[in-house]
N, C-alpha and C positions, 0 to 999 in steps of 0.2 A: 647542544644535545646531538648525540650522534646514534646511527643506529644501523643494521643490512651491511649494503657494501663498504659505505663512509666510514663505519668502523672498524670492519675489516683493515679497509686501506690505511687508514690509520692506526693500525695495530700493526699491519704489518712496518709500517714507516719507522714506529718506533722501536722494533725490532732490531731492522736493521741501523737505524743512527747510532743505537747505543749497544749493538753488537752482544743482542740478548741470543742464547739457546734456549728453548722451551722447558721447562723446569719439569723434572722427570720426578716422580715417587717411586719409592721400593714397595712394591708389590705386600701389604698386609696377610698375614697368617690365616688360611681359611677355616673353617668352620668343620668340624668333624661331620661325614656324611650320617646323614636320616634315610631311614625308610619309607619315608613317606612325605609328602607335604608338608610345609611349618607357615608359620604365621611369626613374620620377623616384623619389628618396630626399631626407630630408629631415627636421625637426621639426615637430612637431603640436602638441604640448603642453609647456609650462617652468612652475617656479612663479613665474615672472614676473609682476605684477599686468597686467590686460589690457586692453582696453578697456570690456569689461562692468564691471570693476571685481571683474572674482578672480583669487583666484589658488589654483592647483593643485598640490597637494604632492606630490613625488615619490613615486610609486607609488598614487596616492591614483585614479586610471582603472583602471576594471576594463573585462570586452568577453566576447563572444560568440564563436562560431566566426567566423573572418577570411570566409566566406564569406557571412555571413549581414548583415554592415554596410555599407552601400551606399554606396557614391564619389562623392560630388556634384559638383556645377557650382554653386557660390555659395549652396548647402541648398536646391537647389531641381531639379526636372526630374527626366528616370531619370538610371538609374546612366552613369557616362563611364568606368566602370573597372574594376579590381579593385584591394585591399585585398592584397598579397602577404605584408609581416614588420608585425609594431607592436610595440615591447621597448622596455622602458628601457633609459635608458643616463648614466648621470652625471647622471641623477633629471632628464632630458628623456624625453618617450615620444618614438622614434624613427618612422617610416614609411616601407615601402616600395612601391610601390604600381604594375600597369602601367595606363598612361593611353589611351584608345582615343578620345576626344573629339577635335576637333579643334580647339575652343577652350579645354578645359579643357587640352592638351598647352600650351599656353602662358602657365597659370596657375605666378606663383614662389610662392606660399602656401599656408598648410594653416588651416581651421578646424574644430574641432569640436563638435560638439553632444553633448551630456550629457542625463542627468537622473543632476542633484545628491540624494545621501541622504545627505549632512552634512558640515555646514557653522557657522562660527561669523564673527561678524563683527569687526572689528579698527578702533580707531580711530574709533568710531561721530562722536564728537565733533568731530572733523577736517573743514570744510570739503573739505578736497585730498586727506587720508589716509585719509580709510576706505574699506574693501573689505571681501568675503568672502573667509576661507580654507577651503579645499573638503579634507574628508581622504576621502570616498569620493563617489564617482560613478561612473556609466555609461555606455559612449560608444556614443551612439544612431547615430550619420552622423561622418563628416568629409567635405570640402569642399575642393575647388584654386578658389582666389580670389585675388585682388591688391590685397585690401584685409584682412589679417589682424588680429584681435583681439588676438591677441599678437604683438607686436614679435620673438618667435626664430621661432616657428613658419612656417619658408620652406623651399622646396626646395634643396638644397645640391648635387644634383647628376641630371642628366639624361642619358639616353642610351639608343640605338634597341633597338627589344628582339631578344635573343636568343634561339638557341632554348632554352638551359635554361629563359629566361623563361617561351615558349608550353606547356614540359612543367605549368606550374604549372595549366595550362587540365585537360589529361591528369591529372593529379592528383584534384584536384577535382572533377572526372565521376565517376572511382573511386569516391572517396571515399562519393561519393552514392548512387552506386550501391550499395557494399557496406553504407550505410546502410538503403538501403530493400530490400535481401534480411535484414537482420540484423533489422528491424522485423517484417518477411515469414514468417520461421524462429521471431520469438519469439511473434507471434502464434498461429502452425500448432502450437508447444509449446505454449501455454497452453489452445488448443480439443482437441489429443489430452490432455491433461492431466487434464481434464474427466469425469468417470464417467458413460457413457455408460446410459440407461436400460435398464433388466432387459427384454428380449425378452419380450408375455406370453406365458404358457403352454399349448403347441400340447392344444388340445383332442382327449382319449383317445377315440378310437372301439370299440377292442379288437381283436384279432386279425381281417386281413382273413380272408376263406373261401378255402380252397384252391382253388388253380388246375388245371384237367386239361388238359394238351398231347396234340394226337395221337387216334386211335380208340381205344375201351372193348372187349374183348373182346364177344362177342354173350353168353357167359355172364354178364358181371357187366352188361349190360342188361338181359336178361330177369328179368325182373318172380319175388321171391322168396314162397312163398306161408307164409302165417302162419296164427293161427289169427284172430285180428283181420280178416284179408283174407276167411276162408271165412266168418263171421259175416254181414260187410257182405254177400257174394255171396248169403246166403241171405233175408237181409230184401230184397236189389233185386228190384222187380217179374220174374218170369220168371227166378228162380235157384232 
């Protein structure tokens, strides 16, 4: 299994052993321009050998969230789109896709981009017949172009978008939104979660001294005589 740079290098080796040039396609006929955005369907990927010189097993593409893969213009520039279905189907990866470009709307082709994590080679020996066959990969981008890698992967059908189309926009926002309240909520869970430190402990002064509201009777003012008080009164000078 080969896969990164070991295939690389290995592709290049066999390149050069058997004294391959990269196999060029004529550029396909475009699409008459629209005045607006369209919603094009179509193929992306077959196991059909391609012009890299692989080929792709059915079901052998794996992906991320459909929002998170970017719609190119020829694997290059921002995005021209949105990514709407990608499924197999009779072991082609299908695509649906709305188009906002104005030159990618008149793109008949699909390409995509990978990173290959395994692969075996076929026919090394073969001047004309060798290639890779890919059982897994990852699909980084695809791309509307008029010069496709694989011979199926074309758009098979175009047309102005609807609004169920535009709801796919509505969707989407949601979607993200109720993402980043769910990221929001698990966060807030996991910091109350948290055992919060021990308050330290309020330092004892002991019982305040009673309070008196209001006036004291004149009896319980006037001074109570003891025998402690007539002692003192007898040592002050002039007692």
């Amino acid at each position: 299994m080969m896969r990164g740079a070991a295939l690389k290098a290995e592709y290049a080796r066999l390149m050069h052993l058997h004294r391959c040039r990269p196999i060029l396609r004529e550029p396909l006929p475009l699409f008459e321009a629209t005045s607006g955005p369209v919603v094009v369907e179509g193929v992306c990927s077959s196991s059909a050998i391609d012009a890299e010189r692989m080929s792709f097993k059915a079901d052998s593409l794996s992906w991320s969230a459909l929002d998170t893969i970017p719609l190119l213009l020829r694997h290059a520039g921002e995005s021209v789109g949105k990514i709407l279905q990608l499924d197999y189907s009779a072991g082609m990866l299908r695509i649906k896709a709305k188009v906002d470009d104005e030159t990618a709307r008149r793109q008949p082709a699909f390409s995509i981009a990978a990173q290959i994590i395994e692969s075996e080679l076929r026919n090394g020996d073969s001047p004309t017949g060798w290639h890779f066959v890919v059982s897994r990969a990852q699909i980084i981008e695809i791309s509307l172009t008029d010069r496709p890698s694989n011979a199926a992967a074309v758009v098979l059908s175009r047309r102005d978008v609807r609004a169920t189309d535009t709801a796919y926009d509505d969707l989407i926002g949601s979607i993200n939104r109720l993402r980043s309240g769910l990221e929001a909520f698990v966060a807030d869970t996991i910091k109350s979660s948290e055992p919060e430190p021990e308050p330290a402990s309020p330092l004892t002064l002991g019982p305040a001294p009673a309070r008196i509201y209001g006036s004291l009777p004149a009896a319980v003012l006037k001074p109570h005589r003891t025998q402690f008080a007539d002692l003192v009164a007898q040592l002050s000078p002039g007692g």
